[in-house]
C-alpha positions in Angstrom: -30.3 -87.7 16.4 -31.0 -85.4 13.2 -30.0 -81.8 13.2 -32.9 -80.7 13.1 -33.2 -82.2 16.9 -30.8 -80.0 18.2 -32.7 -77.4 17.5 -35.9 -78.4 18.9 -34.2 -79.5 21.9 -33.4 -75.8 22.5 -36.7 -74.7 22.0 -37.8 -77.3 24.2 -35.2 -76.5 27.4 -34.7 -72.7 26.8 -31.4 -73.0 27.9 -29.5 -70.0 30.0 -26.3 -68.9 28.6 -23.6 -66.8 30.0 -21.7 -64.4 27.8 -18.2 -62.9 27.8 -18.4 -61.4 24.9 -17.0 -58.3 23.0 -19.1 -54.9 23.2 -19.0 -54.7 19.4 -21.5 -57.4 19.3 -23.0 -57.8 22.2 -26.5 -56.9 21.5 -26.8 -59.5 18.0 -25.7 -62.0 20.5 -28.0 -61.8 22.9 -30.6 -61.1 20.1 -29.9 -64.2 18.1 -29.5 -66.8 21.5 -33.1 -65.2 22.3 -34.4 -66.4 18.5 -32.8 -70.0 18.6 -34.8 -70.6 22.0 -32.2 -69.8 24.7 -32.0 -67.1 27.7 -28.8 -64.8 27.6 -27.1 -63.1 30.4 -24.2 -61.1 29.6 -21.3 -60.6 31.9 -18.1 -59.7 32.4 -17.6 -58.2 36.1 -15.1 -60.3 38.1 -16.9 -60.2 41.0 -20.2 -60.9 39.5 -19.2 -63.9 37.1 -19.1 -66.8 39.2 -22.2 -66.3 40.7 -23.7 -65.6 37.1 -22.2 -68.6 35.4 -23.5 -70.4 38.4 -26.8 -70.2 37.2 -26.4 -71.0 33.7 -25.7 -74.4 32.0 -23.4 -72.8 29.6 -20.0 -70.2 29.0 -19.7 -68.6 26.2 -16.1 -67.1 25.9 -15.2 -64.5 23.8 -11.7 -62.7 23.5 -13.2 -60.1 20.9 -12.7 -57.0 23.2 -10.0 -57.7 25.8 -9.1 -55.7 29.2 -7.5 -56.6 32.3 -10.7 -56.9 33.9 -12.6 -58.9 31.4 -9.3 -61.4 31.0 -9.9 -62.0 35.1 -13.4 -62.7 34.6 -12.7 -65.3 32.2 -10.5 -67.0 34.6 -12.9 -67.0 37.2 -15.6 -67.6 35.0 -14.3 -70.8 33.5 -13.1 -72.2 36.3 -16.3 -72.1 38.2 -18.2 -73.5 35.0 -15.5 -76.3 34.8 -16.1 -77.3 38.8 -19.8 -77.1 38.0 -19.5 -79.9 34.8 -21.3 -76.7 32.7 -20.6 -76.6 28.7 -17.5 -74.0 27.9 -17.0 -72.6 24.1 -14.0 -70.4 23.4 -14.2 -67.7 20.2 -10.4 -66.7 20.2 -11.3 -63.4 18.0 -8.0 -62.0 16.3 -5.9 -64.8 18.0 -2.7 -64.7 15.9 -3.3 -60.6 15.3 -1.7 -59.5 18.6 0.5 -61.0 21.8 -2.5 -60.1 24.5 -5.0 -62.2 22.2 -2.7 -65.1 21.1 -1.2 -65.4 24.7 -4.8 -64.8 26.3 -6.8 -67.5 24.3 -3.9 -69.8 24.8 -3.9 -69.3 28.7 -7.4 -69.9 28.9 -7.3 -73.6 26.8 -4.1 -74.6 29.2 -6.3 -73.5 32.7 -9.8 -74.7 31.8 -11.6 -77.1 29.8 -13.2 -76.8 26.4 -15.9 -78.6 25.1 -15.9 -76.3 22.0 -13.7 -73.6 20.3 -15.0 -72.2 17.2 -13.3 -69.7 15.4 -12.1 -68.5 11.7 -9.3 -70.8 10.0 -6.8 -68.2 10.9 -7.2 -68.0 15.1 -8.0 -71.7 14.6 -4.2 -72.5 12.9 -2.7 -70.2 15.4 -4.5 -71.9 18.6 -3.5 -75.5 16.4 0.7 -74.1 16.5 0.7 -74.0 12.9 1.9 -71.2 10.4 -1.4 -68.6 10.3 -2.2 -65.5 8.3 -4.4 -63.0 10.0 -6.2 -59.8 8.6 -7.3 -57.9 11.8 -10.6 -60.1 13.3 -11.2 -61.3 9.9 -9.0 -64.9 8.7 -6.8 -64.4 5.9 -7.8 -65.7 2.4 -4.5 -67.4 2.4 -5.9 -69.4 5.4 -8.9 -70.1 3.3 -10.9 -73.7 4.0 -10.8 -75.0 -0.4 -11.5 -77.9 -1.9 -7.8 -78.4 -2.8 -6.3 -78.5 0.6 -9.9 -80.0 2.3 -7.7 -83.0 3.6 -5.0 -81.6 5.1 -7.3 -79.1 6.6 -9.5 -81.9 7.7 -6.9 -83.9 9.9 -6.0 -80.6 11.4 -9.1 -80.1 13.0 -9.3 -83.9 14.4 -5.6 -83.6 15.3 -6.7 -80.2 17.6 -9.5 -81.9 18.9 -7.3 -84.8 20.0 -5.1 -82.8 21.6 -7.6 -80.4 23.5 -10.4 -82.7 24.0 -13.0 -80.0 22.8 -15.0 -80.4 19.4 -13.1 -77.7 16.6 -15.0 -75.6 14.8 -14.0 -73.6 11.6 -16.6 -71.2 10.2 -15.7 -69.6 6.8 -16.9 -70.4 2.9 -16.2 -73.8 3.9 -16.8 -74.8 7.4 -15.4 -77.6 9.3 -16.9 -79.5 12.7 -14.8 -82.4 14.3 -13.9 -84.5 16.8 -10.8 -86.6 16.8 -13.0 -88.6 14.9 -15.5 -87.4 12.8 -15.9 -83.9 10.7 -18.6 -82.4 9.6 -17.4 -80.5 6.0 -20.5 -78.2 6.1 -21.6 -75.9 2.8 -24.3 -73.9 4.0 -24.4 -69.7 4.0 -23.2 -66.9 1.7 -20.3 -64.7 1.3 -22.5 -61.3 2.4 -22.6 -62.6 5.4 -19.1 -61.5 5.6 -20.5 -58.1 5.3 -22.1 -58.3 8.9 -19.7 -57.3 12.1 -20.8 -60.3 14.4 -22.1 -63.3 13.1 -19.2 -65.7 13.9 -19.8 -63.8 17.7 -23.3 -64.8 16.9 -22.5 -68.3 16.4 -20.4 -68.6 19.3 -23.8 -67.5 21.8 -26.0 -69.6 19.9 -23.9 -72.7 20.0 -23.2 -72.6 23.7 -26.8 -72.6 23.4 -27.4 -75.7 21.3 -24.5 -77.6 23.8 -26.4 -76.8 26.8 -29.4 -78.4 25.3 -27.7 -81.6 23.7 -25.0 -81.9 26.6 -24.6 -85.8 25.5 -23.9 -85.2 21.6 -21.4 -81.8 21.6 -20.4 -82.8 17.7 -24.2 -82.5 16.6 -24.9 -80.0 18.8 -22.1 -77.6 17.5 -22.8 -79.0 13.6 -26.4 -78.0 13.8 -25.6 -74.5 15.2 -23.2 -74.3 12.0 -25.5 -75.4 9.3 -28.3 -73.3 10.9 -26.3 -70.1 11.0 -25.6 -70.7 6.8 -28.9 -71.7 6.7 -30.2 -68.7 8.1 -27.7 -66.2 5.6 -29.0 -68.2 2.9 -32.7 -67.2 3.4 -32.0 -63.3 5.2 -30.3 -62.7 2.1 -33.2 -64.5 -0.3 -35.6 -62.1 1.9 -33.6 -58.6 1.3 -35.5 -55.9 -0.6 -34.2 -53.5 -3.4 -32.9 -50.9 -1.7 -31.8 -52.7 1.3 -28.5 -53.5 2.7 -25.9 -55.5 5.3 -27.8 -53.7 8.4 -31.2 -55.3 7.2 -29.4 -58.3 6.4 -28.1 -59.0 10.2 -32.1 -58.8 11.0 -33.3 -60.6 8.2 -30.7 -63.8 9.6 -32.0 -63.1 13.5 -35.6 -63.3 12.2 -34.3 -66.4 10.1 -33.6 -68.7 13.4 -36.5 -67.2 15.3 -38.6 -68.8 12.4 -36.8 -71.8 11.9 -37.6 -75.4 12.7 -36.0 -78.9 13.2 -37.9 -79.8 9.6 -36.6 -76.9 8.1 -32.9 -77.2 9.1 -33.0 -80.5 8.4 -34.2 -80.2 4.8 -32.2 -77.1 4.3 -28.8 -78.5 6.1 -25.8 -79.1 3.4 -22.9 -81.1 4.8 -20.6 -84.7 4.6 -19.4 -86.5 7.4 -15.5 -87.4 7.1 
C-alpha cells in the first residue's frame, strides 16, 4: 500500500471522527478533517461522549485545553471507543509544561489503549520518561529532531511504541513515525508553518481520520497523514501572495489537502524507512 492510498481510502469511506479537542483550534480541525475526506463531530460533554464516539470509527484526544469536565469525558470517551475496537490518537499538548497536563496525558495512556499518540519531541520525551525541555505548547529547540542525534532519537520512538503498543509520532523540522519496528524519518513541510496556532491539532483530527480508513496498516496510515500535512505547508506557502500572511497561510494548507490526491502525495512525499 502507497501513501498515496491512504489518502484515497479516506476519500473513498468518508470516515466520522470524534474530537476532544482544545477550543483554540477547534474550528481548523474540523475544517481540515472536512478537506482530507472525513466527517467531524466535536465533543466534549460527559454525558454526551459515549453516545457520540459510539457512532464514529475514530477518537481523536486532545489535552490542549483541559477542565475537570473535559478530563471526565476523555475517560469515558476512550473507554467506550476501546470496548467498541474504534481507532484512539492522543495529542498530549504541553505535556511536560504543567502537573494537570503531564499527570492527565499519562492517566489516559495507563486506562485506555492507543493506537497512536502524536505529539512535538518535547510532550513525546516527557510521555517516553526521558529528560524533556518544554517552551509553553511549543517543543523546545533543545528537544529538536537533527541529523546528529537522528539515531538515538530513532530507537526512542520504537522503544515507546514497544512499550505502549501504539504507533509514535513526532512532528517537528524533522518528523519521526514508528512502530517498534519500523520508522518513517519524514522531511516534508516548512518552518512558517510554525507560524500557525493549530496545525499539529490539525494533524491529530486528520490522522484519526486516515486510521479509521486504513484500520489494518496504523504505521502507513499515520505516515501518510504526516507527509501530507508537510506536503500541504509546502505548497500553501508556494501559493501565498505579496502582501499576505500566517492567517492566509492556515487556509492556503486547508485548501492544500482539499485538493490533493493519492498521485500527488505520492510524488510529493519525502521520507526513509529505518
Amino acid at each position: 500500500m502507497t501513501l498515496g492510498t491512504c489518502l484515497e481510502n479516506v476519500r473513498a469511506t468518508t470516515p466520522l471522527v470524534h474530537n476532544i479537542t482544545n477550543y483554540v483550534t477547534v474550528n481548523d480541525v474540523a475544517n481540515i478533517i472536512l478537506a482530507c475526506g472525513g466527517s467531524p463531530i466535536m465533543s466534549d460533554e460527559p454525558r454526551d461522549v459515549e453516545d457520540i464516539t459510539s457512532i464514529c470509527g475514530g477518537l481523536n484526544i486532545n489535552i490542549g485545553t483541559l477542565n475537570e469536565r473535559s478530563i471526565q469525558a476523555m475517560y469515558l470517551a476512550g473507554a467506550k471507543a476501546n470496548e467498541l475496537g474504534h481507532k484512539v490518537l492522543l495529542d498530549p499538548v504541553g505535556a511536560g509544561a504543567s502537573r494537570l497536563r503531564t499527570e492527565t496525558a499519562l492517566g489516559l495512556m495507563e486506562k485506555m489503549h492507543f493506537d497512536v499518540i502524536r505529539g512535538n519531541v518535547s510532550e513525546i520525551k516527557t510521555l517516553a520518561g526521558s529528560a524533556a525541555a518544554t517552551r509553553g505548547v511549543d517543543a523546545s529547540a533543545a528537544d529538536a529532531v537533527t541529523d546528529e542525534n537522528l539515531d538515538a532519537m530513532v530507537r526512542l520512538v520504537k522503544e515507546l511504541s514497544a512499550r505502549t503498543g501504539a504507533v509514535i509520532a513526532i512532528t517537528g523540522a524533522i518528523d519521526l513515525v514508528s512502530d517498534a519496528q519500523r520508522c518513517y524519518v519524514i522531511r516534508n513541510g516548512r518552518a512558517q508553518m510554525g507560524a500557525i496556532t493549530g496545525t499539529g491539532c490539525q494533524l491529530s483530527g486528520m490522522m484519526t481520520a486516515f486510521l479509521v480508513a486504513n484500520p489494518d496498516r496504523p504505521l502507513e496510515a499515520t505516515a501518510a497523514a504526516v507527509c501530507a500535512m508537510g506536503l500541504a505547508g509546502e505548497i500553501g506557502l508556494e501559493a501565498l501572495q505579496p502582501g499576505e500572511g500566517n492567517a492566509t497561510y492556515r487556509n492556503r494548507i486547508i485548501d492544500a489537502i482539499y485538493r490533493m490526491d493519492g498521485v500527488a502525495l505520492d510524488r510529493g512525499a519525502k521520507y526513509a524507512v529505518r
